[in-house]
N, C-alpha and C positions, 0 to 999 in steps of 0.2 A: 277265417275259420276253415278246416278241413273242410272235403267233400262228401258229405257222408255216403252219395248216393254212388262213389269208384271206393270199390273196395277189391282189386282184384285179389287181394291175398286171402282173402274171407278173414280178415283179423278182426273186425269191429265186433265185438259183443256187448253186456249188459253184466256189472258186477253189484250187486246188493250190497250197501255201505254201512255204517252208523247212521250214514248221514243221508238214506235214501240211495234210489240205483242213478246208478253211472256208468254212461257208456265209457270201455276201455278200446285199447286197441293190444289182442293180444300178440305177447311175445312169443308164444310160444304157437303161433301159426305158420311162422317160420322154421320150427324146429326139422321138418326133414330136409332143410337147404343148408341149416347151419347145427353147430354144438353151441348151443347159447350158454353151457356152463363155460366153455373156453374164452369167450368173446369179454374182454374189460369191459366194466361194469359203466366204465363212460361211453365207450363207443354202442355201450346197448342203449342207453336214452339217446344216444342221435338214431339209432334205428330207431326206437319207440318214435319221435320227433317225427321220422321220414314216413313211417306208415299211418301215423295220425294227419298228417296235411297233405299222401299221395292224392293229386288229382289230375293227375297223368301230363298236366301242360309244365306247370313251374316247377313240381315235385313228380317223378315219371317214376314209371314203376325198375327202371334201369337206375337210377336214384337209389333207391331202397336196395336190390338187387348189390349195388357197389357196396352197402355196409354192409350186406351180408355176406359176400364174398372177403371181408375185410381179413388181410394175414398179416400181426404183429410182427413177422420179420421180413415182409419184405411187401410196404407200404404201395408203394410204385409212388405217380402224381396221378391219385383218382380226386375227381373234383365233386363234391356235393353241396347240395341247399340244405342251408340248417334254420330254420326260425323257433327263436328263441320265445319265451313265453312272454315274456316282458322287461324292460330295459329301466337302469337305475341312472341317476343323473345325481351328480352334487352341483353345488353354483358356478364354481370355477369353472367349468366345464359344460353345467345345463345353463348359463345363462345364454353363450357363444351359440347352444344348440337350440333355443327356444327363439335370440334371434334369426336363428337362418330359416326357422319353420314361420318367422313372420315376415320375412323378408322373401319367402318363396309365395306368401300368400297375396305379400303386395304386386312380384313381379308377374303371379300368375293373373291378375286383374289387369295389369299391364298389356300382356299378350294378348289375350284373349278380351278386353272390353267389357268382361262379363263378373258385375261385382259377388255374383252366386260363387262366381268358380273358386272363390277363397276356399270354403268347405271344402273342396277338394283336398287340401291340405291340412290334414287329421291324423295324430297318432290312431295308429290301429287297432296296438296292444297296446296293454298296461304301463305306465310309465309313473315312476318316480321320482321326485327331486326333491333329496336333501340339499337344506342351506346349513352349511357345516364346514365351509372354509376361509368365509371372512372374517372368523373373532380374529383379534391377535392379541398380543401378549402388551398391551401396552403400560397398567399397571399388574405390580405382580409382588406377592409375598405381602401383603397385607388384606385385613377384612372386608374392602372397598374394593379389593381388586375385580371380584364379578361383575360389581355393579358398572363401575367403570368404564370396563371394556367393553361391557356390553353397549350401554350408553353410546360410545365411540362407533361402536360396530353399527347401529342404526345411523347417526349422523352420516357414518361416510357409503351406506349402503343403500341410504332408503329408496335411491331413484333406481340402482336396481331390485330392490324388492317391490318396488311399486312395479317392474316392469312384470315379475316372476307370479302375483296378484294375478296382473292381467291374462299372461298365461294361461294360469290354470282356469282362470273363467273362461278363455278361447278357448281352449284345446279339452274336449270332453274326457278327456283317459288321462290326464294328467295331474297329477296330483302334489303338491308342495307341501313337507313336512317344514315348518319355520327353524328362525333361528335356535339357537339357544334351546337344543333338544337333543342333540349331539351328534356323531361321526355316520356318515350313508352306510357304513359297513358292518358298524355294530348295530345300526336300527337295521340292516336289514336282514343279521344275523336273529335280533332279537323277537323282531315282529313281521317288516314286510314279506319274507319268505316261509314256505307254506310246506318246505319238503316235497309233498304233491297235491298240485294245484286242483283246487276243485271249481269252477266255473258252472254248478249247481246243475251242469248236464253233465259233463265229462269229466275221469281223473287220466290227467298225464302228469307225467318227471317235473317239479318245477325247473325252467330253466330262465337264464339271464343275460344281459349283456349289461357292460355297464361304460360312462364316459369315466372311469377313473381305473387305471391299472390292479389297484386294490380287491377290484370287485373279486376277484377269485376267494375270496376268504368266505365265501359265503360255498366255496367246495367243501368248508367241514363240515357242513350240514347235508353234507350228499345231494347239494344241485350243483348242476352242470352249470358253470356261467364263467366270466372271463370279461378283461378288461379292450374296449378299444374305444377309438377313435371317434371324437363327438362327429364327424364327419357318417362313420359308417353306423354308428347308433342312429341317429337321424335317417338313412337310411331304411334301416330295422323299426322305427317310429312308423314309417309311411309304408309300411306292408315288405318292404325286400328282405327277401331271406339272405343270409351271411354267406357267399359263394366261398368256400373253406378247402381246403384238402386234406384228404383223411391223413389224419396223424401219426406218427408212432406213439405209441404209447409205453412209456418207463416206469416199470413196477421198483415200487421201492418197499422192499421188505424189512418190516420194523421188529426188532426182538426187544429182550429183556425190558426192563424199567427203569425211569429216572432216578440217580441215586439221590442220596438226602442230600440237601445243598444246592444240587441243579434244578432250575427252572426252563419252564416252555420256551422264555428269551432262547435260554443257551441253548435246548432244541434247534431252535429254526436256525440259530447262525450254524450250526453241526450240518443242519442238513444246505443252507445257502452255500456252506462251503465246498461240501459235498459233491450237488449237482450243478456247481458251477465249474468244479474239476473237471466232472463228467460230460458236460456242454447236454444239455435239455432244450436249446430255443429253440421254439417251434413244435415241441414234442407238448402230450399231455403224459403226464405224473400220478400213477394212480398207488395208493398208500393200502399196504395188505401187511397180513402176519400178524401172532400173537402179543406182539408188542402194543396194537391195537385191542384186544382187550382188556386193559386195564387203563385204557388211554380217556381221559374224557372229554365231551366235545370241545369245549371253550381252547387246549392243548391245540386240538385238530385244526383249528379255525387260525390258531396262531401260523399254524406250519403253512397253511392254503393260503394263507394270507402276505406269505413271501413269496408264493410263486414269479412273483414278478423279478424280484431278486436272484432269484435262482436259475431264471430262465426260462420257466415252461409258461407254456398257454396257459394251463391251469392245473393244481395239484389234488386229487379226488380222492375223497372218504367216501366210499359205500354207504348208504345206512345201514344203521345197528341199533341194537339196544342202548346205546349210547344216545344217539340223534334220539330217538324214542326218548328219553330223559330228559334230556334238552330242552324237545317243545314240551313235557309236559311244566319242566320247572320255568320256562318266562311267558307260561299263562298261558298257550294256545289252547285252542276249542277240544273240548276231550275226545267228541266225536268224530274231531278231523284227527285228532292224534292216532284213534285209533285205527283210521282210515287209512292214515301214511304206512301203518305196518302193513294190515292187510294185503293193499296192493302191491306193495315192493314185493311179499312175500308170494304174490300170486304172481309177479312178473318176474321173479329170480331176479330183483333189483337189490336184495338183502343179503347185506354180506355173508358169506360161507366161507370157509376156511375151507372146506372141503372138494371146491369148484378148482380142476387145473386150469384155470386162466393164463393165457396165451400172453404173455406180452414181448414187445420187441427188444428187451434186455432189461434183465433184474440187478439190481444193488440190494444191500444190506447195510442195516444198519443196526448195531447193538445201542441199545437208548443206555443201557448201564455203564459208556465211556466218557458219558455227556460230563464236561465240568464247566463251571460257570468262566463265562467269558464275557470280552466286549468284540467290538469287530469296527475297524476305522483305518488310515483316518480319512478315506475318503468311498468304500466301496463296503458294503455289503457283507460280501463275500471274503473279505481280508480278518479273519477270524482271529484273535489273539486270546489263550488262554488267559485268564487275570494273574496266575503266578506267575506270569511271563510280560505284563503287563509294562510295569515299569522297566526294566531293558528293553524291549521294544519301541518304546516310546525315545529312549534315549538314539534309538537310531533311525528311529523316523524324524528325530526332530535336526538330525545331521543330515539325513542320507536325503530324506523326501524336501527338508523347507531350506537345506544349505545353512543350517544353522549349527556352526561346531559348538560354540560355545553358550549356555542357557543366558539369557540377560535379563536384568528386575530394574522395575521402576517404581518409586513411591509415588502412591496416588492416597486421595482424602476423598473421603466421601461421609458426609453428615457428622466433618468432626471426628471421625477412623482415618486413620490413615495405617496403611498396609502396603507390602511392596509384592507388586503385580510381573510376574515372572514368563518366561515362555513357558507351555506347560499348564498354564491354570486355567480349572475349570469355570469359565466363564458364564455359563448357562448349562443348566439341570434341570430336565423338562422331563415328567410323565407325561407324557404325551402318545398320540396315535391307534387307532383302531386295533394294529397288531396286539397291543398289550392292555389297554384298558376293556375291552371287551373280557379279558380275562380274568375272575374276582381270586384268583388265588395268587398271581404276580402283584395285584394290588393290595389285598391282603396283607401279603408279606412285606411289602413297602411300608404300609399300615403299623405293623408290629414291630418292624425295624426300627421307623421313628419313635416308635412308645416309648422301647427300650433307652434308644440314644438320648430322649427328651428327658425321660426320667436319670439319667445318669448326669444330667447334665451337656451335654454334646450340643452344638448349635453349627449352624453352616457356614462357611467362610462367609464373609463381607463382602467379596467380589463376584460372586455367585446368583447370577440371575435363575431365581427357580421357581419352575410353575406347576402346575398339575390342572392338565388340561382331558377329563373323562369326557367318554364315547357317546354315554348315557347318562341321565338322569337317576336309573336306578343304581350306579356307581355312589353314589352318593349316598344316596337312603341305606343300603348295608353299610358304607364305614361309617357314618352317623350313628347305624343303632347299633353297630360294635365299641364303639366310642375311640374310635383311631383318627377320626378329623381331626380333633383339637391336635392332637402330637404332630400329624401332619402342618398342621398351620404353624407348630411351633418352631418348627424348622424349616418355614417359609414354605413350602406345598400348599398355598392356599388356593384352591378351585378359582383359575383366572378364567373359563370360559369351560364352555359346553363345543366343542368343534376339534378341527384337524390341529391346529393353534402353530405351534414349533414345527414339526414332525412336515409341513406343508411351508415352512419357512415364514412363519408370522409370528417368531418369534420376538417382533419388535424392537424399538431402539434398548442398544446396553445404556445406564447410565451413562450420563457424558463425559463424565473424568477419565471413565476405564475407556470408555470408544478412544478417547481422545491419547490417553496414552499408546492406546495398541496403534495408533495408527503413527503418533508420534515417531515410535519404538519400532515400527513394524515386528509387533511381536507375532509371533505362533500361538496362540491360544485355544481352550478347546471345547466343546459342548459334550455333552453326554447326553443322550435323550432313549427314551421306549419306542424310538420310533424304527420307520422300515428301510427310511432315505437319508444317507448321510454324504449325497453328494458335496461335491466342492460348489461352494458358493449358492447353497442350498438352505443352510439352517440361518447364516448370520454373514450380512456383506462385513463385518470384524472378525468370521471367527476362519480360520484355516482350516482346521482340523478338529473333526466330528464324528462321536462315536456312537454305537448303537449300546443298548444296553436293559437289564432286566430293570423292572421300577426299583427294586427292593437297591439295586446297584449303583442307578441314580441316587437314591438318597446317601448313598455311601457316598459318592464320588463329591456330593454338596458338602459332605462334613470333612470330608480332606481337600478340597477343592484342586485338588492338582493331578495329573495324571502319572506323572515321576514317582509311586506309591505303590510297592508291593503291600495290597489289602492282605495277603497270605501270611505276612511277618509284620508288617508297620503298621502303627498305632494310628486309628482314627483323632483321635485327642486322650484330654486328661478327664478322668470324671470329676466330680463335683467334691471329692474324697482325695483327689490329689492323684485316683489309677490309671494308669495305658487303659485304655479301652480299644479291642480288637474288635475287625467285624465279625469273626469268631463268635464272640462274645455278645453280641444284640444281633447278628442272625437268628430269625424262628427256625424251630423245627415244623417239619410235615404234619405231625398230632398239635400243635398249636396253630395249624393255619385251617385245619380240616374243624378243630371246633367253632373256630367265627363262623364259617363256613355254614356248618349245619346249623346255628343256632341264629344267624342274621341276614340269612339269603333268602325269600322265598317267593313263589309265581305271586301270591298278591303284591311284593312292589312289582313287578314286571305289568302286572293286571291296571294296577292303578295310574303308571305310568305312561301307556299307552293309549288309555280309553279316551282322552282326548288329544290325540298326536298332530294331527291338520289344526287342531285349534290355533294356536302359539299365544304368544305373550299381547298384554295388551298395547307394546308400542307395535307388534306386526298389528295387531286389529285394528289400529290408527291409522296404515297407510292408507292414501286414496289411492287409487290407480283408474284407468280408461278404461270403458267398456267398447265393445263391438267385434265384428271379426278380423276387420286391420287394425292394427297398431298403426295410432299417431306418430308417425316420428319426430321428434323433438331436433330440429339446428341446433339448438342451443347446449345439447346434453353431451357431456362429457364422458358417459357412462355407457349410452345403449344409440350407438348408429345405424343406420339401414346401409349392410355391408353390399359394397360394389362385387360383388360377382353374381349377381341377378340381370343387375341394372341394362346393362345389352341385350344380355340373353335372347336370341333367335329361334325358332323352331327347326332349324335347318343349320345342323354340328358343319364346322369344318372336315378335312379331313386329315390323317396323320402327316405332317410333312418333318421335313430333316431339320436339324436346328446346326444354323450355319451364322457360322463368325461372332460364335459367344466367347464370351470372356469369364475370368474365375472370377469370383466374390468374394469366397474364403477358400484358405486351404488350411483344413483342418489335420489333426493327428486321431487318434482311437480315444475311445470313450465316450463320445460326443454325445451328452444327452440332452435329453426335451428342456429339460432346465438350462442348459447353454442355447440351446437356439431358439427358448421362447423362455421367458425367466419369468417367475411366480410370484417373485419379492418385492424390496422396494424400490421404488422411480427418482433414479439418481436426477437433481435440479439441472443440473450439468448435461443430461443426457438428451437425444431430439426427443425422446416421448415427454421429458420434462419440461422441455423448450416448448413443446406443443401445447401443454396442460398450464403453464406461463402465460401465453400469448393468448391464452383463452377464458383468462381470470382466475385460474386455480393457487389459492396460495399452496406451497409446500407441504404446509401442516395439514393441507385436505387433497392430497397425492393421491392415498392408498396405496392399491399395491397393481405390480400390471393382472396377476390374480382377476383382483377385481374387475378390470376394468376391460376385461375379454370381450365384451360388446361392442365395443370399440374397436375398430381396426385400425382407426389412425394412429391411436396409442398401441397397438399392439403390432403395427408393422413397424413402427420406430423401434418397437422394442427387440425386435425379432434378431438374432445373435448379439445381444447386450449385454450377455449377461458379464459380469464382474469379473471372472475367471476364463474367460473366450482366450484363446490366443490360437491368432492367424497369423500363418505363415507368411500370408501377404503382407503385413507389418511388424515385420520382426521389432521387438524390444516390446510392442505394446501390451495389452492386457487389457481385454474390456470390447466391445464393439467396433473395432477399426479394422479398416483396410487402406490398400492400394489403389485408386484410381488409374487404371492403364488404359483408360482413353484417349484418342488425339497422342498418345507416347507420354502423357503430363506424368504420370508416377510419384503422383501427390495423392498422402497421408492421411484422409479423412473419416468420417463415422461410415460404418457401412450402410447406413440408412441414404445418409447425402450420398455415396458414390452411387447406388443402386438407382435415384431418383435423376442424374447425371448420365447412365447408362439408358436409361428409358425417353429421354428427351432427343438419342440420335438410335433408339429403336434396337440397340445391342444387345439379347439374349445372355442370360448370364449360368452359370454353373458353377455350381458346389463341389470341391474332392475332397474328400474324408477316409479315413482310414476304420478300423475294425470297431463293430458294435455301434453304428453310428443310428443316434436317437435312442438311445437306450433309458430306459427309466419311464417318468410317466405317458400316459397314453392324452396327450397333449395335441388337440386338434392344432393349437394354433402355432406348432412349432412348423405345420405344413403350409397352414392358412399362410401363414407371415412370408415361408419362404416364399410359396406362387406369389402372392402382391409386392415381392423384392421382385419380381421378374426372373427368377432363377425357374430356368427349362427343363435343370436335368441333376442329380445328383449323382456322383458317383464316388464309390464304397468300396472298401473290403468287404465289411459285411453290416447289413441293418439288421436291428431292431424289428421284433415283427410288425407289433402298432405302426408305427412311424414310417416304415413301407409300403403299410395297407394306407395311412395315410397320406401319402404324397401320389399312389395312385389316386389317390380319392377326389386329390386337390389338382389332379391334372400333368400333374410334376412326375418326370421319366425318373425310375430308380433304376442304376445302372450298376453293375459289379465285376472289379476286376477280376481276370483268370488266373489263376495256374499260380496263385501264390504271388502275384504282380500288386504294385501298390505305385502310387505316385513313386516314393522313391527312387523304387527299383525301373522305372521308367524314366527317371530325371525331369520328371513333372515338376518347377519352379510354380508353375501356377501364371506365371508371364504370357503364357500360352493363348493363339485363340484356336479354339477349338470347333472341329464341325463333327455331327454326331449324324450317321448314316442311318436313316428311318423313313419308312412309307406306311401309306395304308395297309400294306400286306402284314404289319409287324404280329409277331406271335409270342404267344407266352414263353419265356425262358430262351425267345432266341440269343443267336450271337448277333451283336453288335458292331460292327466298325466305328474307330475314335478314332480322327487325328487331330492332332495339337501340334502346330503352326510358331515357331521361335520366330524371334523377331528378326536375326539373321535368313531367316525365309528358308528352315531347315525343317524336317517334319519328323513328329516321331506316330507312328502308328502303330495303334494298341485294339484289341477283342474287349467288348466287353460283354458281359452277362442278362439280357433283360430283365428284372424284376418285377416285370408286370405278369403274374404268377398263372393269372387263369382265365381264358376264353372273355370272363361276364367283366376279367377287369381289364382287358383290352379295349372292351365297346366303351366303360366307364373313359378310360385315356382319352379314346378317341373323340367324343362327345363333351370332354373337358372338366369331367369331376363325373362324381356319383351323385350328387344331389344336380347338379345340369340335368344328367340323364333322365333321374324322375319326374325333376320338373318340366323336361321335356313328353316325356310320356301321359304326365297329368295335364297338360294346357292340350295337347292335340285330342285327350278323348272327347 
């Protein structure tokens, strides 16, 4: 909690609410230091943030001072403390992080003898965790399919939901929404965020941090929040504020309006494509202009909710009259609603069109160019109109998989027999927060199938498709529009409540068609509503994966192929013998805006939420352990008490040089969290399978490594596994292998065994990669896994912000070549051993010395870039992580 009693700015007042008075901190105490209309409307709640927690020791009045000096062109490296208001957590991600806050509690009774000093270990702030990423798609397209999977999802879950149980009975501020309730980003769009927070004495800016890259979708709501690293949320859990450097900030001026036809999807790929021309990593993205009034929130939450895509920290709506709408349509408090205006409006925190805001470089964007597209088959950002769809396709399927000529194989499935081609759409999935939070994309998917159902239209046979909503109240409006049943008729039947596909729990294809494609090594393809279509992300069968609007999805099920100008070529034959275009069952805008107004309203939102903690009655079954340690179970394949505690000393080493490493992989660019920590499923073949073998696990109760993030054993076996990996060091291969260059042997094995071979004669190892490396989710364990391979040091073209912040996190040197230099252009083989020039004196951003040592005993030396960014994350390095640090600070008080 702030200090109320340092106030040197004299900001702290008393605002009279709906809701009773509330101390503020005002903005405008500042006004003869700064022009508060100039200043972006984000960087004004990190100042609101800095003068509400100024207590001159962690937050100093030179702190506040730096945001108010803040210039959109010319940022420098100013460093501040930002603490967030509260931190959201999904499973994937909150389980890893509620082990380490019990794994901090055991080792802090360790150190200290003193079973009280557990309590030490307490989230601060508010904390959430959605379980929303273990359904998967196991049945699908029939009316069993909910039941099913859900079923499935306890069986293979319960020992971590008993673990998540326990949690929130230990930790006082934490709270667990259960299964089967739907997506962290749309419950927190829908209910947990507040606009502006009232804590029944004070109102400030809601803000957030979250363990999922996603979390920025919750900027269409006008809070400040952003996605990182379960590493530095846990941090943010136990009181540390987020050491940040002020940003630039990229205004993007939106005009005109979506034409008839274009969707919010085809929005966010326009602008993913946009500001990924433009390069935004690291930048915050703040969204102005007229194009904005007439835009409504659920739109805004889609485009914030690609940030990650796109490249920025986070993409910001202002509130408006819009957000005002918002909370009042899914049921918030009317007295807080009216609250949220109020303040904004008394802190110039409400958008004005008439405010010159300062930003560090503006784009434009006319929203009247938008046309509907997809964007695949592997990036985000690779935008294809749909007129241009099938020609494109025809040269991705040459140029990108080497495939000149298309190939077809007959397959039978229940008695159908069809010939399964490169090219076909294998799995059709609504799926993911980006687009089910939004009822007017679903909507029109909704009307879509009515249409195509009643004409007769049906979905190809080879066509795994699911519909996997955000929320619960997703349901209750196309139930009472009566759009379910057409949905179910063309296989859209609600397989779960969670992230489902779109998170890669798309589950097994039937076995004929797996079996073909892999027979065939075909090219095959997904189409989904989701935000991530990396390679080897949605299906270890499918290649190539596109992103897409719902309404598009159900297009791409009824043609099943991607070879398909929808502009000119016929979906199928009606029932009458007609061509049916999608022309032709496309809704208009005036038929989606009537469901809309007549089967939307805050009572499902009201009803849906009023008991949200509750869950179903198999979560009300689980037992779990009481007390303030967690029992650790030997036996659990699920939830381990992870070794980076277990030593733990009160007294850090010091920086020293890392000498006579060896490479581990040598990667190319794009390298993301899902290739070096993979989400999917646990190949029998692979060591983490071998592990989960030797330890009684049949196959059929694997899961996924997702799940199984509690686990380190399983997840450092899994750590560069993923399916699509290809290291330099073992050319020809695919999948988690390397080179062995120990002893000179230059034998071929998993990189898991070479890494466990390396550590038994004490060899240091190191990572080189090329541009954007770690890109994609905010993936603790893509760092956790590297430090437990023994790798010292990674070096980059360029990282990924998360994935930077976390490998300082985890102890791990992030290092980046100069001047345009890359392995190649150095004649880096990766044969190399390597010694990295470093002492306790190291400083943010310094230059580095590399050399890498040929085996002919010839040397090549190279600069490289420090990435350890700022002052608080140097001591983090030096001390061995960010939670070492804490928990070193908490066992010495």
């Amino acid at each position: 909690m702030p200090s109320h009693d340092y106030d040197p700015f004299a900001a702290q007042t008393t605002l009279k609410t709906p809701s009773g008075s509330r101390t503020i901190y005002r903005l405008d105490a500042l006004s003869e230091r700064v022009d508060l209309t100039r200043l972006p409307y984000c960087i004004k709640v990190l100042l609101e943030a800095g003068l509400r927690h100024l207590d001159g020791h962690v937050i100093t009045d030179k702190d506040v001072q730096a945001i108010v000096d803040y210039n959109a062109t010319d940022v420098g490296e100013v460093e501040i403390p930002f603490r967030p208001s509260r931190v959201v957590l999904q499973d994937f991600t909150g389980v890893p992080a509620v082990v380490d806050l019990a794994a901090m509690r055991s080792a802090i009774v360790r150190i200290t003898g003193d079973p009280s000093s557990a309590q030490h270990v307490n989230p601060l702030v508010p904390c959430d965790l959605v379980c929303d990423h273990s359904v998967q798609v196991d049945a699908f397209a029939s009316s069993t399919a909910l039941t099913i999977n859900n079923q499935k999802e306890f069986e293979r879950n319960s020992e971590r939901y008993s673990f998540l149980k326990w949690g929130q009975n230990a930790f006082e501020t934490l709270r667990v929404v259960p299964p089967a309730t739907g997506i962290v980003h749309q419950i927190n769009l829908e209910y947990l965020a507040k606009g502006i927070w009232d804590n029944d004495t004070e109102l400030y800016p809601d803000s957030v941090v979250g363990t999922d890259s996603h979390t920025t979708m919750i900027n269409g709501l006008g809070v400040l929040g952003w996605g990182v690293g379960g590493i530095e949320a846990e941090a943010v859990m136990l009181g540390q504020p987020i050491y940040m450097l002020l940003p630039e900030v990229i205004g993007v001026r939106l005009i005109g309006q979506l034409p008839a036809g274009a969707t919010s999807t085809d929005m966010v790929l326009r602008v993913t494509q946009l500001l990924r021309e433009y390069g935004v990593v690291g930048k915050f993205v703040e969204y102005f202009g007229p194009g904005l009034d007439s835009m409504p929130l659920a739109n805004r939450a889609t485009i914030a909710n690609m940030a990650p895509e796109y490249g920025a920290t986070m993409g910001f709506f202002p509130i408006d009259q819009h957000t005002i709408d918002y909370l009042q349509l899914t049921g918030r408090d009317a007295a807080h609603v009216e609250t949220v205006e109020q303040y904004c409006r008394e802190q110039g925190l409400w958008r004005d069109e008439t405010y010159q805001v300062q930003y560090s470089d503006v784009l434009e964007l006319d929203l009247s160019t938008i046309v509907p597209a997809i964007a695949g088959p592997k990036r985000p950002q690779d935008r294809i109109a749909i007129s241009d769809a099938k020609s494109t396709w025809e040269g991705t399927l040459s140029q990108t998989f080497q495939q000149a000529n298309p190939r077809q194989v007959d397959v039978s499935i229940n008695g159908t027999t069809f010939k399964l081609s490169d090219g076909a759409v294998c799995i059709a999935a609504i799926t993911s927060c980006t687009n089910t939070s939004n009822p007017e994309v679903l909507i029109a998917a909704g009307l879509l199938a009515k249409k195509a159902n009643e004409l007769g239209l049906t979905r190809q046979p080879w066509v795994k498709s699911s519909f996997g909503p955000g929320s619960r109240v997703v349901s209750d409006y196309l139930d009472s529009a009566g759009l379910t049943p057409h949905l179910e008729a063309l296989g859209f039947h609600i397989i779960g409540y969670g992230c489902t596909t779109c998170i890669g729990n798309s589950g097994p294809l039937p076995e004929p068609i797996s079996e073909a494609i892999t027979e065939q090594d075909l090219v095959v393809c997904s189409v989904l509503s989701g935000n991530r279509n990396f390679e080897g992300r949605i299906s270890p069968h499918i290649k190539a994966n596109y992103l897409a609007s719902p309404p598009l999805v159900v297009a791409y099920a009824l043609a099943g192929r991607l070879d398909i100008d929808l502009t000119n070529e016929s979906l199928g034959t009606s029932n009458a013998g007609d061509p049916v275009y999608l022309k032709d069952i496309w809704p208009t805008e005036a038929e989606i805006h009537s469901i809309l107004q007549a089967h939307l309203s805050s009572e499902q939102f009201q009803q849906r939420y009023a008991n949200v903690f509750a869950g179903s009655d198999e979560w009300q079954a689980i037992q779990t352990s009481t007390g303030a340690l967690y029992e650790w179970d030997e036996a659990s394949t699920y939830v381990k008490e992870p070794p980076f505690f277990t030593e733990l000393t009160l007294d850090p080493q010091t920086i020293q040089p890392i000498s006579g490493a060896r490479v581990l992989c040598r990667l190319g660019d794009s390298v993301t969290t899902d290739h070096i920590s993979p989400a999917g499923s646990i190949a029998s073949d692979s060591p983490a399978g071998q592990y989960l073998i030797e330890n009684g696990i049949p196959v059929s109760a694997f899961n996924s490594f997702g799940s199984r993030r509690g686990n380190d054993r399983v997840m450092t076996r899994g750590t560069f596994g993923n399916i699509r990996v290809r290291n330099h060091l073992a050319p020809g291969t695919e999948g988690g292998w390397t080179t062995f260059l120990g002893n000179g042997a230059g034998e071929v094995m998993t990189i898991y065994d070479a890494a466990c071979k390396y550590k038994e004669v004490n060899t240091p190892l190191v990572v080189l990669a090329g541009k954007d490396y770690g890109m994609g989710s905010s993936r603790d364990w893509a760092a956790k896994g590297t430090y437990l391979l023994g790798v010292k040091a990674v070096i980059a073209e360029s990282f990924e912000r998360i994935h930077r912040s976390n490998l300082v996190g985890m102890g791990v040197l992030p290092l980046t070549f100069q001047n345009g230099e890359n392995a190649d252009s150095l004649g880096l083989d990766g044969m190399e051993t390597f010694d990295i020039r470093i002492d306790d004196n190291l400083q943010p951003r310094q230059d580095v010395a590399v050399s890498a040592t040929r085996s002919d005993g010839s040397v090549i030396n190279f600069t490289t870039t420090c990435r350890v960014d700022t002052p608080v994350e140097i001591e983090y390095y030096r001390k061995g992580g960010i939670l070492h640090t804490v928990l070193r600070n908490m066992a010495s008080k």
